[in-house]
ZANU-402059 format. One record per residue (C-alpha): residue number from 1; residue in one letter; x, y, z. Coordinates in steps of 0.5 Angstrom, whole numbers. Layout:
BEGIN
NODE seq type     x     y     z
NODE NUM    A     X     Y     Z
...
This chain:
BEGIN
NODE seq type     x     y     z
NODE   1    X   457   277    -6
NODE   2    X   454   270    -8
NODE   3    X   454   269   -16
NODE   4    X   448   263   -14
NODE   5    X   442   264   -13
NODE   6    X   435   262   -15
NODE   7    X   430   267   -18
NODE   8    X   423   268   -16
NODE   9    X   418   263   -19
NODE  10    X   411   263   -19
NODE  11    X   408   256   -13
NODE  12    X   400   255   -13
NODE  13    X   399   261    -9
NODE  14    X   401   266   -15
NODE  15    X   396   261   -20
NODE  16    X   388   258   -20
NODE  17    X   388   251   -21
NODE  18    X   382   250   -17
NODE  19    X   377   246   -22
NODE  20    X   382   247   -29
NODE  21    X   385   241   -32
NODE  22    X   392   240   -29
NODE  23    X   398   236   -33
NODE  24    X   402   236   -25
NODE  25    X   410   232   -27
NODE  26    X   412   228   -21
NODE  27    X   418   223   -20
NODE  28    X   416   216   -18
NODE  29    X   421   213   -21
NODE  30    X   424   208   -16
NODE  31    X   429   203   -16
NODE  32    X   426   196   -19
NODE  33    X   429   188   -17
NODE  34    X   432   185   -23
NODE  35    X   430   179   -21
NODE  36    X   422   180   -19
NODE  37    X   420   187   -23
NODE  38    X   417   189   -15
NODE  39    X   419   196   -13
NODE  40    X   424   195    -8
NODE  41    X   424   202    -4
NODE  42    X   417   205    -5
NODE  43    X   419   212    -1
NODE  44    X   418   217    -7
NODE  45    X   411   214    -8
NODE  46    X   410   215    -1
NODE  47    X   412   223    -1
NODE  48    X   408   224    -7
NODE  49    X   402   220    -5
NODE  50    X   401   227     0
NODE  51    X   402   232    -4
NODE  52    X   397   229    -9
NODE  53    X   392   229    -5
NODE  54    X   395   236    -1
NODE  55    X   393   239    -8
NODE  56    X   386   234   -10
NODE  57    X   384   236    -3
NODE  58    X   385   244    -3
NODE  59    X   384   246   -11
NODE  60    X   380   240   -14
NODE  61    X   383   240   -20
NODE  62    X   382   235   -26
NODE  63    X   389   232   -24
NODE  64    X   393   229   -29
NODE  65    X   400   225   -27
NODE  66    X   406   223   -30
NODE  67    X   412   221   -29
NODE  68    X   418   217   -31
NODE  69    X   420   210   -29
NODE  70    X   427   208   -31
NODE  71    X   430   208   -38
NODE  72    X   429   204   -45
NODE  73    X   434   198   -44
NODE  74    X   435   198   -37
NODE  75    X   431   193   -32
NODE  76    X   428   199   -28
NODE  77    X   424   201   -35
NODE  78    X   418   199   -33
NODE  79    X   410   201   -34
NODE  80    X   408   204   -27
NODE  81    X   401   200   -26
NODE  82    X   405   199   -20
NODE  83    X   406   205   -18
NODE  84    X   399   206   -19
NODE  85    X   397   201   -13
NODE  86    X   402   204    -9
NODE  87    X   399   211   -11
NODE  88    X   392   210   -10
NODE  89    X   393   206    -3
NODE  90    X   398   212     0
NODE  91    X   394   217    -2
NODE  92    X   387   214    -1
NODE  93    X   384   218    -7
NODE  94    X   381   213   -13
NODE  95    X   386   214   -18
NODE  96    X   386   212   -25
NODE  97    X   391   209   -29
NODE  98    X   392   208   -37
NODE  99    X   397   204   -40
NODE 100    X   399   210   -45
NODE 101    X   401   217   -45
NODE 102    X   399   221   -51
NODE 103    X   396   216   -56
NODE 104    X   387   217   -57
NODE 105    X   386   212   -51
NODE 106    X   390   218   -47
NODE 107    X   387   225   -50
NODE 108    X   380   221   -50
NODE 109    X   381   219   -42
NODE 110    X   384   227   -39
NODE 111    X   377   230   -45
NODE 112    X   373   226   -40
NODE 113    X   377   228   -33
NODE 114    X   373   232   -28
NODE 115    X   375   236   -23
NODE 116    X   377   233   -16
NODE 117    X   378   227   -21
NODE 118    X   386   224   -22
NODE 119    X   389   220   -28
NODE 120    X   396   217   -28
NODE 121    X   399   217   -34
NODE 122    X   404   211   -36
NODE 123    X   411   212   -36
NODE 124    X   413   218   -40
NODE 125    X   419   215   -43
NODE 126    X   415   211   -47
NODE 127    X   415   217   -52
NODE 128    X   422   216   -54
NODE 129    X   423   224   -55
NODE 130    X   421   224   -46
NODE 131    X   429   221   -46
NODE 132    X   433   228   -51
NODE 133    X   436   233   -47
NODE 134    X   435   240   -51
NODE 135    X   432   247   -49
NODE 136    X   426   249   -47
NODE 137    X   424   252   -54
NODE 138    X   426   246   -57
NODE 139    X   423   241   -53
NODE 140    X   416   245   -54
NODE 141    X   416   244   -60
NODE 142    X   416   236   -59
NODE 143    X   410   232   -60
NODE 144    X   409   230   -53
NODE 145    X   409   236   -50
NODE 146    X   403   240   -55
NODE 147    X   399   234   -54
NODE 148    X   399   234   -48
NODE 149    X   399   241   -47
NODE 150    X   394   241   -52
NODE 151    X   389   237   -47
NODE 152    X   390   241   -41
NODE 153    X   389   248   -38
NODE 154    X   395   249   -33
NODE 155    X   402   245   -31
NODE 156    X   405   244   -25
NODE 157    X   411   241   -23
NODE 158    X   413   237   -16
NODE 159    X   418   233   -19
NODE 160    X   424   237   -16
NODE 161    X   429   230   -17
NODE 162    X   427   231   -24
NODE 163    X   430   238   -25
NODE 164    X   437   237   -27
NODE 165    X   433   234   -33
NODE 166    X   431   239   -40
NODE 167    X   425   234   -42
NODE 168    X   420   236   -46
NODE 169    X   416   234   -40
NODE 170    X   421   238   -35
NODE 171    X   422   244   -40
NODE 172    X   417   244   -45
NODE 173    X   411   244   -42
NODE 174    X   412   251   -38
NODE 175    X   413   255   -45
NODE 176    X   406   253   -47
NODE 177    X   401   253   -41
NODE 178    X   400   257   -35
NODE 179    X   406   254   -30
NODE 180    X   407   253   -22
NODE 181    X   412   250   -18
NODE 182    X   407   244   -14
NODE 183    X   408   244    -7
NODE 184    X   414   238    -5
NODE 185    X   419   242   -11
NODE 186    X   417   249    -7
NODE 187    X   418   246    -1
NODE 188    X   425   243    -3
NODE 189    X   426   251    -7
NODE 190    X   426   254     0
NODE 191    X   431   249     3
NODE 192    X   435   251    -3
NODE 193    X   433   258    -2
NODE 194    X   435   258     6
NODE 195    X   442   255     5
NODE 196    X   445   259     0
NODE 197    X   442   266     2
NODE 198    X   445   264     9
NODE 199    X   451   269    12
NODE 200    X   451   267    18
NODE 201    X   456   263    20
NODE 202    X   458   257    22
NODE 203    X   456   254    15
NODE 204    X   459   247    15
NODE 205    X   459   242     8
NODE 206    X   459   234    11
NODE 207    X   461   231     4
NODE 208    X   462   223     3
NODE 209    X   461   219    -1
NODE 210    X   463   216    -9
NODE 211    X   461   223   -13
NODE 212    X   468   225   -12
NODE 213    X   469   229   -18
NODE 214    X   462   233   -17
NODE 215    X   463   234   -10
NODE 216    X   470   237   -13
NODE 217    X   466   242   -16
NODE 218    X   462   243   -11
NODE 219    X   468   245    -7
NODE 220    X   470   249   -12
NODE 221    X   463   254   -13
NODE 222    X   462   254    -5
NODE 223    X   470   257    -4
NODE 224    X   468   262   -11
NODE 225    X   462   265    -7
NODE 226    X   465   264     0
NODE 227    X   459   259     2
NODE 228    X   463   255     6
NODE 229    X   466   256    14
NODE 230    X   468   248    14
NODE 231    X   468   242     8
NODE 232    X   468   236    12
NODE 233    X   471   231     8
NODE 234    X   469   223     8
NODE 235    X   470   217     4
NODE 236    X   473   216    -3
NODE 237    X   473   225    -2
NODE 238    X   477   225     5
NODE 239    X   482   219     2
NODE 240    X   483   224    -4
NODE 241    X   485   230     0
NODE 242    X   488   226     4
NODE 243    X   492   224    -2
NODE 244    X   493   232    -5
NODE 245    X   496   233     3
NODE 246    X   502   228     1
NODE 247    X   499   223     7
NODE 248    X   502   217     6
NODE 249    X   494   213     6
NODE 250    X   498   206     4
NODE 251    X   498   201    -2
NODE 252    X   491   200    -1
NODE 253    X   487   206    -1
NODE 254    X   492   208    -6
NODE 255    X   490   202   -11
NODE 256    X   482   205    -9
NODE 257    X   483   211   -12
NODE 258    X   486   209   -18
NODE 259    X   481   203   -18
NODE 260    X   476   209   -18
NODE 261    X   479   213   -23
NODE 262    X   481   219   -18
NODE 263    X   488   219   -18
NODE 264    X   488   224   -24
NODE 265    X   484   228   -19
NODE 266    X   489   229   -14
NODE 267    X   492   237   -18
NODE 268    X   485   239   -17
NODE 269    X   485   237   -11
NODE 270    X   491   241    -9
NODE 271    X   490   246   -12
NODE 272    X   484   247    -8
NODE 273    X   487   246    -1
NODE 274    X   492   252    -4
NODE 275    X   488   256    -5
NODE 276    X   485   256     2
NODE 277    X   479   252     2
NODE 278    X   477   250     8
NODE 279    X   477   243     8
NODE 280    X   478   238    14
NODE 281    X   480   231    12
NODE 282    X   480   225    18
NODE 283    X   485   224    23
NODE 284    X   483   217    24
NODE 285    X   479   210    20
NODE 286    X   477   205    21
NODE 287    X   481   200    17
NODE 288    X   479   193    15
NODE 289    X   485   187    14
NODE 290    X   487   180    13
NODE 291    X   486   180    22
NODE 292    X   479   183    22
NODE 293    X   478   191    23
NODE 294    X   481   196    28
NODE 295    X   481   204    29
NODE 296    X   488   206    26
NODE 297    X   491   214    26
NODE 298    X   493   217    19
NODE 299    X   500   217    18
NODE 300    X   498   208    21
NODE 301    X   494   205    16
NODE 302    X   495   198    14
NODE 303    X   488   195    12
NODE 304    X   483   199     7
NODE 305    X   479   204     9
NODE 306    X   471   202    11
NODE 307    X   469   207    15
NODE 308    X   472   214    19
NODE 309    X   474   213    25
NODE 310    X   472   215    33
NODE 311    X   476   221    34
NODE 312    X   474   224    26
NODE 313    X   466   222    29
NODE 314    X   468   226    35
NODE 315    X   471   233    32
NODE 316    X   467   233    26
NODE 317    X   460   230    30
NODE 318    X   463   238    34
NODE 319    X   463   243    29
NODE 320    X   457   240    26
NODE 321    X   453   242    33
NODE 322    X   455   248    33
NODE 323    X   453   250    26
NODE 324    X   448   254    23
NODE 325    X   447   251    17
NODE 326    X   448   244    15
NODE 327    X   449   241     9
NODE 328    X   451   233     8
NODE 329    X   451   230     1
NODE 330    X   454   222     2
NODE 331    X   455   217     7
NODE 332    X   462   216    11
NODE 333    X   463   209    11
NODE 334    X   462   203     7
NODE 335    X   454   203    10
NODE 336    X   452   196     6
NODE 337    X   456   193    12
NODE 338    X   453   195    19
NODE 339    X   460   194    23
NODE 340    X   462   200    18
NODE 341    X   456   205    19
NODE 342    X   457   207    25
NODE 343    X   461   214    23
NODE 344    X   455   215    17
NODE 345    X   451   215    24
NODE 346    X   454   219    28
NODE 347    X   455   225    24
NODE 348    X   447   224    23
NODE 349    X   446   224    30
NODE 350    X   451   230    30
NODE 351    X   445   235    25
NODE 352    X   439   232    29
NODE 353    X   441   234    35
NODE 354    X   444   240    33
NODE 355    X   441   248    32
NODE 356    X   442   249    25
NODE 357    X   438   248    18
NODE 358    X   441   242    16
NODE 359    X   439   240     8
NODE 360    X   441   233     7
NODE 361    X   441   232     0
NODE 362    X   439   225    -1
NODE 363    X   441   219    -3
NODE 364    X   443   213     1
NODE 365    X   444   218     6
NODE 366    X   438   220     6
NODE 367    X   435   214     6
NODE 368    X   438   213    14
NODE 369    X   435   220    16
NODE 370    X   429   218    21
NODE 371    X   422   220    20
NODE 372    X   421   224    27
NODE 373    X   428   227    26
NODE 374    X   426   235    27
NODE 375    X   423   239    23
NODE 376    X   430   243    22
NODE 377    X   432   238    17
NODE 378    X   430   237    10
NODE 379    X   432   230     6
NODE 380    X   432   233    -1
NODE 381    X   428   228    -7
NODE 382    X   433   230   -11
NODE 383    X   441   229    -9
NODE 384    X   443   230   -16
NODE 385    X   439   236   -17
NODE 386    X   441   238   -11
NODE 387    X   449   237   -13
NODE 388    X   449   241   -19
NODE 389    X   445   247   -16
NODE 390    X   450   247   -12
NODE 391    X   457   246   -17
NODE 392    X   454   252   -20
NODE 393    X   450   249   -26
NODE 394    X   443   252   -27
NODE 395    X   437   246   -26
NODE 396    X   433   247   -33
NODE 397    X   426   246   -29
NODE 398    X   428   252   -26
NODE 399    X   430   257   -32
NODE 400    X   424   254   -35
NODE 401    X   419   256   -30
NODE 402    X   423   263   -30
NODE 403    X   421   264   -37
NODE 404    X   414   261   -36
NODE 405    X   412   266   -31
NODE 406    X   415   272   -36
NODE 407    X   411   269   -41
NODE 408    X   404   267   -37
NODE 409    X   405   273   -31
NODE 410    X   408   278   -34
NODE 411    X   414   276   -28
């Protein structure tokens, strides 16, 4: 039996939003040019942008936005006047924007919001208690969360990649109001839902990537509960087990793992490939060295290792089409180069035009999934989110709306 799991959680069919004054949390936080401020990658916007108008459209509720951008100190912190254009332009719907988040000017415009009407608030970290992590009883005592619970009548939350956090935002708000899951978190629930309720073999974990040590307790919760028919492992992760089998991966790979601080990782992951966990390692890369770039087999390596080779592309390409269930986390290769993308490709070619459920869990690899791919593949918002769900780690949004559904409907 699996010791992971999700419980039932209330989504906006189980609530009535329609015409009530609605807090919804989203996630717009995007990465920002150090240089110019400009958003650099406007795909979260995009998404959101749906959802939003999805909701406004089908319930007309008096919705409030907030979202989070960055973190005090960095040069992603900043105010989201342009993530409200975007916003405003993606959904077609006249947003409104106020440049604060709990003070009078915002209490006084959220009074005076009617229904069908949407207000974003500006950058939820602008609260300095929106930046602590504690329980979901102590972050409903947090100033922020009352005032704005105080201001609406119900919350949503559709910011799955936020879900790992235990933010008043995140976990407070559900203590004190009426609560569901938006339409983009229960979306991405279900997929969650699908991959580990799944028994049905073949279940392959195509795992890259620099997330070395979380990928290590994913490995670990995955072979604990028996989720798992094949771990295909790839960059950084590939050359450790590589390392962990006594492969000889060359001086140069070797200085990469120390470089990365993995080499203290190599017990684990012996002790991992002891225990019988069903992890595959490539037989093949492609190497970079002083005389430009080549194929070379294991146990042949001269050169740095950029990318996975064309027969590991050729097997792992395999199992993936014969699975039923898909889960990638993590690219194969050096992506940043293009010559060295190719096996990154090839296993995503692999999913699209396999017969499984694939969960693709963000990130730059989610990045490279095309639009038109198929209805069987999910790109998750959330990777992170996603990676600690899948380690065994409880996600704080989810224990907060468990306990909101106990409290608000009687669940």
């Amino acid at each position: 039996m699996y010791n992971i799991g999700i419980p039932k959680l209330p989504s906006l069919n189980d609530v009535d939003i329609s015409g009530k004054k609605v807090f919804m949390r989203i996630d717009i936080n995007v990465p920002i040019d150090p240089e110019t401020g400009s958003i650099l990658d406007d795909k979260r916007i995009r998404l959101h942008a749906k959802y939003v108008r999805e909701v406004v459209e089908k319930y007309s509720p008096a919705l409030v936005l907030g979202s989070h951008q960055g973190r005090p100190g960095s040069h992603e912190f900043v105010t989201l006047e342009k993530h409200w254009e975007l916003l405003r332009e993606y959904s077609g719907l006249e947003i409104k924007f106020i440049n604060d988040v709990i003070g009078p000017a915002a209490l006084r415009t959220i009074k005076e919001l009617k229904p069908g009407e949407v207000l974003l608030l500006d950058n939820l970290r602008l609260v300095s208690e929106e930046i602590l992590e504690a329980p979901p009883e102590r972050q409903a005592t947090t100033i922020v969360a009352k005032r704005i619970a105080s201001s609406v009548d119900m919350y949503v939350n559709d910011a799955f990649a936020s879900s790992h956090r235990s933010q008043p935002s995140i976990v407070g708000l559900p203590l004190l109001l009426p609560s569901a899951l938006g339409p983009l978190f229960e979306k991405e629930v279900n997929a969650l839902r699908r991959v580990v309720s799944s028994f049905e073999p073949p279940r392959v974990y195509v795992l890259g990537g620099k997330k070395v040590s979380e990928h290590l307790r994913v490995i670990e919760n995955l072979v604990k509960n028996h989720m798992a028919d094949r771990i295909l492992t790839c960059g950084l992760l590939g050359i450790l087990f590589l390392a962990a089998k006594g492969v000889n991966i060359g001086a140069e790979n070797y200085k990469l793992l120390e470089e990365n601080g993995l080499i203290p990782l190599v017990p684990k992951a012996r002790h991992l490939l002891l225990r019988g966990a069903p992890i595959e390692t490539p037989v093949d890369f492609k190497v970079k060295h002083e005389g430009g770039s080549e194929n070379a087999y294991v146990g042949q390596l001269k050169g740095k290792i950029m990318d996975i080779g064309e027969n590991t592309s050729e097997i792992y390409g395999e199992l993936i089409r014969e699975a039923r269930i898909v889960v990638m986390r993590g690219p194969a290769g050096v992506i940043e180069v293009e010559e060295f993308r190719k096996g990154t490709l090839k296993l995503l070619n692999a999913a699209i035009t396999s017969k499984a459920f694939v969960l693709v869990a963000g990130g730059h690899l989610g990045a490279m999934v095309p639009s038109d791919a198929g209805e069987h593949i999910h790109v998750s918002t959330g990777g992170n989110s996603v990676l600690l769900f899948l380690s065994g780690e409880d996600l704080p949004a989810l224990k907060a709306m468990e306990l909101s559904a106990k409290m608000f409907l009687g669940w």
